[in-house]
C-alpha positions, 0 to 999 in steps of 0.5 A: 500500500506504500506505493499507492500512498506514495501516487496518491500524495503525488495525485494530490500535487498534481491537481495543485499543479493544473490549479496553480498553472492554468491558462486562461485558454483552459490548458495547464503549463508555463507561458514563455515569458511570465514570471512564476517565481511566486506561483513556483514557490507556492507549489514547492511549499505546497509539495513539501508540506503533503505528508502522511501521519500513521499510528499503530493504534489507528485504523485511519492513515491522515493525510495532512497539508501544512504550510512551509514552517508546519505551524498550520496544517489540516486534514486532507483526507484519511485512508483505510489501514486494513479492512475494519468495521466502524459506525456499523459499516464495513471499510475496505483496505484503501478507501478514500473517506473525508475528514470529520476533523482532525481525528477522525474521518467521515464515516458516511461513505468512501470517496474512492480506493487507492489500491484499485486507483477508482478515484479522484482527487482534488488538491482541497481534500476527498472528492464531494458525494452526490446523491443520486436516488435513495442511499445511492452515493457517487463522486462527482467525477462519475456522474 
Protein backbone atom coordinates (compact mmCIF):
# COMPACT_ATOMS: atom_id res chain seq x y z
CA UNK A 1 0.00 0.00 0.00
CA UNK A 2 3.15 2.30 0.21
CA UNK A 3 3.41 2.67 -3.18
CA UNK A 4 -0.35 3.57 -3.96
CA UNK A 5 0.23 6.05 -0.93
CA UNK A 6 3.14 7.34 -2.25
CA UNK A 7 0.98 8.28 -6.02
CA UNK A 8 -1.95 9.35 -4.12
CA UNK A 9 0.15 12.08 -2.28
CA UNK A 10 1.62 12.57 -5.89
CA UNK A 11 -2.36 12.87 -7.46
CA UNK A 12 -2.86 15.41 -4.90
CA UNK A 13 0.48 17.83 -6.25
CA UNK A 14 -0.54 17.28 -9.31
CA UNK A 15 -4.26 18.65 -9.04
CA UNK A 16 -2.39 21.78 -7.21
CA UNK A 17 -0.17 21.88 -10.01
CA UNK A 18 -3.13 22.07 -13.02
CA UNK A 19 -4.63 24.74 -10.24
CA UNK A 20 -1.54 26.77 -9.77
CA UNK A 21 -0.61 26.78 -13.56
CA UNK A 22 -3.81 27.31 -15.55
CA UNK A 23 -4.14 29.34 -18.51
CA UNK A 24 -6.78 31.49 -19.46
CA UNK A 25 -7.22 29.19 -22.87
CA UNK A 26 -8.36 26.13 -20.21
CA UNK A 27 -4.85 24.26 -20.69
CA UNK A 28 -2.43 23.83 -17.84
CA UNK A 29 1.69 24.83 -18.06
CA UNK A 30 4.14 27.99 -18.18
CA UNK A 31 3.70 30.52 -20.71
CA UNK A 32 7.06 31.77 -22.14
CA UNK A 33 7.79 34.97 -20.81
CA UNK A 34 5.87 35.03 -17.47
CA UNK A 35 7.41 35.37 -14.27
CA UNK A 36 6.34 32.40 -11.84
CA UNK A 37 8.52 32.85 -9.34
CA UNK A 38 5.95 33.12 -6.65
CA UNK A 39 3.38 30.81 -8.18
CA UNK A 40 6.86 28.37 -8.43
CA UNK A 41 7.49 29.00 -4.84
CA UNK A 42 3.76 28.20 -3.72
CA UNK A 43 3.79 24.73 -5.46
CA UNK A 44 7.28 23.78 -3.58
CA UNK A 45 5.66 24.55 -0.09
CA UNK A 46 2.62 23.05 -1.34
CA UNK A 47 4.53 19.58 -2.14
CA UNK A 48 6.85 19.94 0.63
CA UNK A 49 4.31 20.17 3.38
CA UNK A 50 1.80 16.68 1.97
CA UNK A 51 2.51 14.35 4.42
CA UNK A 52 1.46 11.11 5.70
CA UNK A 53 0.56 10.63 9.53
CA UNK A 54 0.43 6.89 10.62
CA UNK A 55 -0.45 5.36 14.32
CA UNK A 56 -0.30 1.90 15.17
CA UNK A 57 -3.32 2.37 17.05
CA UNK A 58 -5.50 3.85 14.38
CA UNK A 59 -7.44 2.49 11.81
CA UNK A 60 -7.25 5.50 9.65
CA UNK A 61 -3.86 6.88 7.64
CA UNK A 62 -4.16 11.03 7.82
CA UNK A 63 -3.21 12.77 5.09
CA UNK A 64 -2.22 16.22 6.20
CA UNK A 65 -1.37 19.51 4.30
CA UNK A 66 0.68 22.32 6.09
CA UNK A 67 2.30 25.21 5.45
CA UNK A 68 6.03 25.86 4.70
CA UNK A 69 7.26 26.29 8.84
CA UNK A 70 4.38 23.30 9.84
CA UNK A 71 2.57 25.85 12.42
CA UNK A 72 -0.90 25.45 10.09
CA UNK A 73 -1.84 22.43 8.98
CA UNK A 74 -5.11 20.32 8.08
CA UNK A 75 -6.54 17.17 7.48
CA UNK A 76 -6.84 16.46 3.77
CA UNK A 77 -8.46 13.30 3.90
CA UNK A 78 -7.81 9.69 5.68
CA UNK A 79 -7.05 6.22 4.19
CA UNK A 80 -8.26 2.85 5.48
CA UNK A 81 -5.43 0.94 7.12
CA UNK A 82 -6.81 -2.55 6.84
CA UNK A 83 -10.30 -3.98 6.06
CA UNK A 84 -12.44 -2.78 9.62
CA UNK A 85 -15.79 -2.47 10.83
CA UNK A 86 -16.65 1.13 12.34
CA UNK A 87 -20.16 3.02 12.68
CA UNK A 88 -21.54 -0.11 11.95
CA UNK A 89 -20.47 -0.02 8.42
CA UNK A 90 -17.58 -2.02 6.83
CA UNK A 91 -14.12 -0.44 5.15
CA UNK A 92 -12.21 -1.79 2.94
CA UNK A 93 -8.33 -1.64 2.75
CA UNK A 94 -7.67 1.56 0.90
CA UNK A 95 -10.75 3.65 0.92
CA UNK A 96 -10.64 7.43 0.48
CA UNK A 97 -13.15 8.89 3.30
CA UNK A 98 -13.27 12.72 4.03
CA UNK A 99 -12.14 14.45 7.01
CA UNK A 100 -14.81 14.98 10.05
CA UNK A 101 -11.99 16.86 11.82
CA UNK A 102 -8.69 16.16 12.78
CA UNK A 103 -9.34 12.99 14.45
CA UNK A 104 -11.47 11.00 12.57
CA UNK A 105 -12.91 10.68 9.02
CA UNK A 106 -16.36 11.00 7.79
CA UNK A 107 -17.86 7.61 8.35
CA UNK A 108 -20.83 8.26 5.58
CA UNK A 109 -19.41 6.53 2.58
CA UNK A 110 -15.96 6.28 0.85
CA UNK A 111 -14.62 8.57 -1.79
CA UNK A 112 -12.51 6.08 -3.82
CA UNK A 113 -9.98 3.30 -3.09
CA UNK A 114 -6.36 3.62 -3.59
CA UNK A 115 -5.28 0.03 -4.15
CA UNK A 116 -7.87 -0.16 -7.05
CA UNK A 117 -6.99 3.52 -8.21
CA UNK A 118 -11.02 4.37 -8.55
CA UNK A 119 -10.89 7.92 -7.55
CA UNK A 120 -10.37 11.44 -7.90
CA UNK A 121 -8.62 13.93 -6.01
CA UNK A 122 -8.60 17.24 -5.62
CA UNK A 123 -5.82 19.26 -4.03
CA UNK A 124 -8.86 20.88 -1.37
CA UNK A 125 -9.48 17.17 0.05
CA UNK A 126 -11.57 13.82 -0.85
CA UNK A 127 -13.60 14.41 -3.64
CA UNK A 128 -17.84 15.51 -2.72
CA UNK A 129 -20.78 12.86 -2.56
CA UNK A 130 -23.57 13.48 -4.57
CA UNK A 131 -26.62 11.90 -4.26
CA UNK A 132 -28.20 10.05 -6.94
CA UNK A 133 -31.53 8.35 -5.55
CA UNK A 134 -32.48 6.72 -2.08
CA UNK A 135 -28.91 5.83 -0.43
CA UNK A 136 -27.50 5.55 -3.55
CA UNK A 137 -23.89 7.84 -3.49
CA UNK A 138 -21.36 8.76 -6.36
CA UNK A 139 -18.19 11.17 -6.75
CA UNK A 140 -18.63 13.86 -8.99
CA UNK A 141 -16.21 12.72 -11.38
CA UNK A 142 -18.53 9.53 -12.05
CA UNK A 143 -21.94 11.32 -12.51
Amino acid sequence: MQEQLKKYLENIAEDYSRWTYHRKDGTFGKTPGVDYTVKDKMFKEFKEGLYIEDSPKRKWIRIVTSDSNGQHRSVHSFIVKNDCTANGKSWRKGDILKPAGWNAPALNKPRGNILDENYKVAWTGACYLIRTGYDNYQTYESA
